[in-house]
N, C-alpha and C positions, 0 to 999 in steps of 0.2 A: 394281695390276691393269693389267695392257695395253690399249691404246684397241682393239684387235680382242675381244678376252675384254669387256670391257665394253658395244661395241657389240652385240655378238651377247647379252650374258644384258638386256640393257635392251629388245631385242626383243622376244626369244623368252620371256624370265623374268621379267617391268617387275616383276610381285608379291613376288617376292623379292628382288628388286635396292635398290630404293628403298630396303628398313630396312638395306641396306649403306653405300647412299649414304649418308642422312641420317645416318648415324656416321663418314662421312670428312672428315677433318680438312682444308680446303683454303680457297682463294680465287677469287674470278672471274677472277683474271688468271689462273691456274694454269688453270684450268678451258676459261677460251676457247683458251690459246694450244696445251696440251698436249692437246684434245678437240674443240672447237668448228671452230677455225680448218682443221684437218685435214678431219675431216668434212664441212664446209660447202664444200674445195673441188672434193668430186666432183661436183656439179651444173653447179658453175661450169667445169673442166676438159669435161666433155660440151658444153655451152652453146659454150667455145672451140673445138673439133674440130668442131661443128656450124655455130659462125659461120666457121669459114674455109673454107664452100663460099662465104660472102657476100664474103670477102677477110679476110685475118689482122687488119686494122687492123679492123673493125666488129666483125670476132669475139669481138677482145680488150676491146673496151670494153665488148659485152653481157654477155660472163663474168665482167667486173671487177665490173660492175654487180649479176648477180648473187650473189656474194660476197660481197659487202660487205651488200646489202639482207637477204642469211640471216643474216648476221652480225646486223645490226643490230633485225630483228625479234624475234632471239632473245634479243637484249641487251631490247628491250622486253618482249617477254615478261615475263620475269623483274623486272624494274620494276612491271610490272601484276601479276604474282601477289604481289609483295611487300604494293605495295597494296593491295590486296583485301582481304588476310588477316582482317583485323578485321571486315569485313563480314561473315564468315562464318564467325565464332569459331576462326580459324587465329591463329599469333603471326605477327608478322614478323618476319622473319630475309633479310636482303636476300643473303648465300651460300647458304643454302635453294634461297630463292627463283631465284637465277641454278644455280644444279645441276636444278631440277627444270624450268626453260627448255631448257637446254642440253641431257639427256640424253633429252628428250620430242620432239626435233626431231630425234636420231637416225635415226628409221623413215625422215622424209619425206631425208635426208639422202642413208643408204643407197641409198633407191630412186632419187635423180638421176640415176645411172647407167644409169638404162632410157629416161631423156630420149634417149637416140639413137636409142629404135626411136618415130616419128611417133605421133601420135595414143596409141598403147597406153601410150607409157611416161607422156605426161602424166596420162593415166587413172588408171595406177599411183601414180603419187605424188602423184596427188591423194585416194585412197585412203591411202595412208602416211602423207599428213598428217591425216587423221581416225582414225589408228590412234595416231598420235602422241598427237591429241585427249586418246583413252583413255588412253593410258601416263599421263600429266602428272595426269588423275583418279586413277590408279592412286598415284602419288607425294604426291600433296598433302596426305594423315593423315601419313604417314609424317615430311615432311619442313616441312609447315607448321601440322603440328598441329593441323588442323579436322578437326574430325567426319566420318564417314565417310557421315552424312546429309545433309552440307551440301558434298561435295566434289562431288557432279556441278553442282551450279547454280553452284558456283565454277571448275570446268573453265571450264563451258559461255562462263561470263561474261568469263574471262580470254581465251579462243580467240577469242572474237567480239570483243572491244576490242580486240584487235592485229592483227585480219583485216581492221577498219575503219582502223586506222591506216597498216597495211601497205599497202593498198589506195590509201590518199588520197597516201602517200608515193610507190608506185610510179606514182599517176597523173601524181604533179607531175614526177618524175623522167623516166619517157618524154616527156611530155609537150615537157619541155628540151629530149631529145635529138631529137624529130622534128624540131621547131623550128630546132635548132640544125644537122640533117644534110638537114633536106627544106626549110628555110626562106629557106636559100641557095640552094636551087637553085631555088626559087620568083623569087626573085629575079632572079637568074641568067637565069630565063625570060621574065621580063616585062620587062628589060631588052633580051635579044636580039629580043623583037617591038618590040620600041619603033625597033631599028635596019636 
């Protein structure tokens, strides 16, 4: 199936996508390189056209940044839903688990693209990531074997530990770069009044 055919019926069809998915024969590297990596860089591509009103050189480090951060939450994702599984009578299956990451983060992926119009487009995908939420509930009988009465407290469980992780990672991460980009110049400043 084509990563366009794919992303459009994981949107629009997640309920009948997933018992496709859970029957294709793959691996996580397959998966992030020919689905993820693609996907994840249209956020990142806006993020760059959007930082090079700041200069190409800031633009490009905050798009790097976020590429890599979608990348890697989604890789947790899929880590945490592997996890879980037992807690909530699902198997683990750690390719499951990394497909029902990966194709759940679709929505908020697609909508990065509207990160160009201010305010609205953040709106949007932050919406698209609670739709995502849903898909990923949508997949989790299918592909991890839990009951379909224990899949929403296990959505809910796996979204919120990686929104707590995601969160403390990107705090420590900006937090670097301010340091790193406003700490010199702090510097910089308290030097030239000294002179």
């Amino acid at each position: 199936m084509s990563l366009i055919d794919r992303a459009k019926n994981i949107i629009l069809t997640p309920a009948t996508e997933w018992p496709v998915i859970a029957n294709e024969m793959t691996d996580t590297k397959s998966i992030f390189i020919g689905y993820a990596m693609v996907l994840a860089a249209i956020p990142a591509v806006i993020t760059l056209f959007k930082g090079s009103m700041w200069g190409f050189a800031g633009g490009s480090v905050f798009a790097a940044i976020t590429y890599v951060l979608s990348l890697l939450t989604t890789y947790v994702l899929g880590l945490v839903v592997n996890a879980l599984a037992p807690n909530f009578d699902g198997q683990k299956d750690k390719t499951q688990a990394m497909k029902l990451a990966v194709y759940a983060s679709t929505p908020a992926w697609v909508a990065g693209v509207l990160n160009i119009i201010p305010y609205l487009g953040t709106f949007v995908v932050f919406l698209a990531w609670l739709y995502g939420a849903y898909v990923l509930y949508l997949g989790i009988p299918s592909l991890m074997k839990a009951p379909k009465d224990k899949a929403t407290g296990y959505a809910v469980v796996s979204f919120l530990v990686v929104m707590v992780i995601t969160w403390i990672f990107s705090a420590v991460v900006i937090g670097a770069l301010m340091s790193m980009f406003f700490g010199g110049l702090s510097i910089a400043a308290l030097s030239a009044m000294h002179h």
